[in-house]
C-alpha positions as CSV (number, residue, x, y, z in Angstrom):
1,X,-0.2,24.6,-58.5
2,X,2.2,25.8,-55.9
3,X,3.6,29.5,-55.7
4,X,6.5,30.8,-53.7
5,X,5.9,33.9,-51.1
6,X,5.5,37.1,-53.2
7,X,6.8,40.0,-51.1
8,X,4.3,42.8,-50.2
9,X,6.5,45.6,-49.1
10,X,9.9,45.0,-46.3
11,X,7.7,43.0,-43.2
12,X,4.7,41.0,-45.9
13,X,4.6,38.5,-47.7
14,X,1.9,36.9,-49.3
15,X,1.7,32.7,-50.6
16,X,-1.3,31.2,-52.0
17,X,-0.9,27.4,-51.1
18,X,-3.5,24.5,-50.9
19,X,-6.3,26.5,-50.8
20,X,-5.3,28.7,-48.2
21,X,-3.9,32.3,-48.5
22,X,-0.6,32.8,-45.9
23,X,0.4,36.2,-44.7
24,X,3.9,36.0,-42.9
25,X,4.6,38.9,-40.9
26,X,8.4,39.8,-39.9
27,X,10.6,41.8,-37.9
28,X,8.5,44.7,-37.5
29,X,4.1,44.8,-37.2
30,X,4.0,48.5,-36.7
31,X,2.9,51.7,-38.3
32,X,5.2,51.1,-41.1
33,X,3.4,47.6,-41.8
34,X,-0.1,48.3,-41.7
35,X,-0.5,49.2,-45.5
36,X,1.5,46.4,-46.2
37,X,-0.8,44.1,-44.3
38,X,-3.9,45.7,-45.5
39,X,-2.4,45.4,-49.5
40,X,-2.0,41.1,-48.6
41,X,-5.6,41.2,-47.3
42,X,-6.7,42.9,-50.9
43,X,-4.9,39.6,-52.6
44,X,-6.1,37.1,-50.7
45,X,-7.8,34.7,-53.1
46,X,-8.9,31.9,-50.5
47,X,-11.3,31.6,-47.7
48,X,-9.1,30.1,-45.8
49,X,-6.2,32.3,-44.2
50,X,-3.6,31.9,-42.2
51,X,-1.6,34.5,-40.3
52,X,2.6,33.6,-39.3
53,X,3.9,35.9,-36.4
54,X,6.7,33.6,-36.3
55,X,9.3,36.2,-37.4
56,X,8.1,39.5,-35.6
57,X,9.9,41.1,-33.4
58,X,8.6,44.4,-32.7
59,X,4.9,44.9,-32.8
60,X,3.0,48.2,-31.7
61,X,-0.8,49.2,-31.0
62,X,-1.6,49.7,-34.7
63,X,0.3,47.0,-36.1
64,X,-2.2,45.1,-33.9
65,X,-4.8,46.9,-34.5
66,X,-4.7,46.5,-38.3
67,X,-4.3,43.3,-37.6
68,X,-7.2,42.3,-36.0
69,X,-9.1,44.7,-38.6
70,X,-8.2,42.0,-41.0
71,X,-8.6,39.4,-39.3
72,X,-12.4,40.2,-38.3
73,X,-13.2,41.9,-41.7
74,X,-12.4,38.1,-43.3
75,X,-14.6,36.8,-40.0
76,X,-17.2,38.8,-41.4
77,X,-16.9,38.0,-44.8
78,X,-17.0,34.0,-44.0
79,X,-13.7,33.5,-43.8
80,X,-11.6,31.4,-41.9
81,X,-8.7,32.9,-40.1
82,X,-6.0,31.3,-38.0
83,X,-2.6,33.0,-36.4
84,X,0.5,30.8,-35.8
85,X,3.9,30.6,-34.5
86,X,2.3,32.7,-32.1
87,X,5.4,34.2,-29.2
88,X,5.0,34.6,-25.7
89,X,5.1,38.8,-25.7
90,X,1.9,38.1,-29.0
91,X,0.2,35.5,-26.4
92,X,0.1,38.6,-23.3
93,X,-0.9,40.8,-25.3
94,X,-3.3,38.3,-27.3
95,X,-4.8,37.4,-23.4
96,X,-4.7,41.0,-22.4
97,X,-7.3,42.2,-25.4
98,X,-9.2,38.9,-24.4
99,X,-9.2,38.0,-27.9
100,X,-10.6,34.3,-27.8
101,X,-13.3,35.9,-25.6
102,X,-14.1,38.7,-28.0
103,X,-13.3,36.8,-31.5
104,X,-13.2,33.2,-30.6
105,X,-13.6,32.5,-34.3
106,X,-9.9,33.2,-34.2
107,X,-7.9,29.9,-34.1
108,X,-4.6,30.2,-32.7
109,X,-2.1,27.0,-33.1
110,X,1.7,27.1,-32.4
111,X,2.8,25.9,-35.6
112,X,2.1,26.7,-39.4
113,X,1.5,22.5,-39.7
114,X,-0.9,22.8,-37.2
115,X,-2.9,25.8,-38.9
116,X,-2.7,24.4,-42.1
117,X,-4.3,21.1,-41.2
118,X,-7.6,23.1,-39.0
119,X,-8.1,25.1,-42.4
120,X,-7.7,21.7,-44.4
121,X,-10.3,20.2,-42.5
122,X,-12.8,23.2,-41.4
């Protein structure tokens, strides 16, 4: 059974789709977001998830910061987690923290198609 995106506040929204939960994150991953983000991590229902930073467009220290929270809470709890769509300014900053060093667990892929098909086969 296929649902649409539900919205979780102005920048989340949240789709549950083929066994993997999808949080797409627009315009702004900021201040604003983070209770937003940490509301879709709450009602995730997969093991599988799957992170789109396709449409952001500002993003600050604790936008990121909530957002690897997330992502290495669900590392912790045996999840899965991939990010996607994945822009130049995310890749710096991504390569700054030394993120595949610290939490190589993390999958990045350029492309929702490519994240869905990892998580379809991991």
């Amino acid at each position: 059974k296929k649902e649409g995106p539900i919205k979780i506040g102005d920048n989340i929204s949240l789709e549950q789709k083929d066994g993997v939960s999808i949080i797409y994150v627009s315009n702004n991953l900021s201040y604003q977001t983070t209770d937003e983000l940490r509301e879709a991590h709450k009602q995730i229902k997969h093991d599988k998830i799957l992170i789109d930073l396709g449409q952001v467009r500002i993003t600050t220290s604790r936008g990121m910061g909530a957002l690897m929270g997330i992502a290495i809470d669900s590392i912790d709890n045996n999840r899965k987690v991939c990010i996607c769509n994945i822009s130049k300014h995310f890749m710096n900053i991504f390569e700054a923290m030394e993120l595949a060093k610290h939490v190589p667990e993390i999958k990045m892929f350029d492309t929702i198609d490519e994240g869905m098909e990892y998580l379809r086969n991991s």
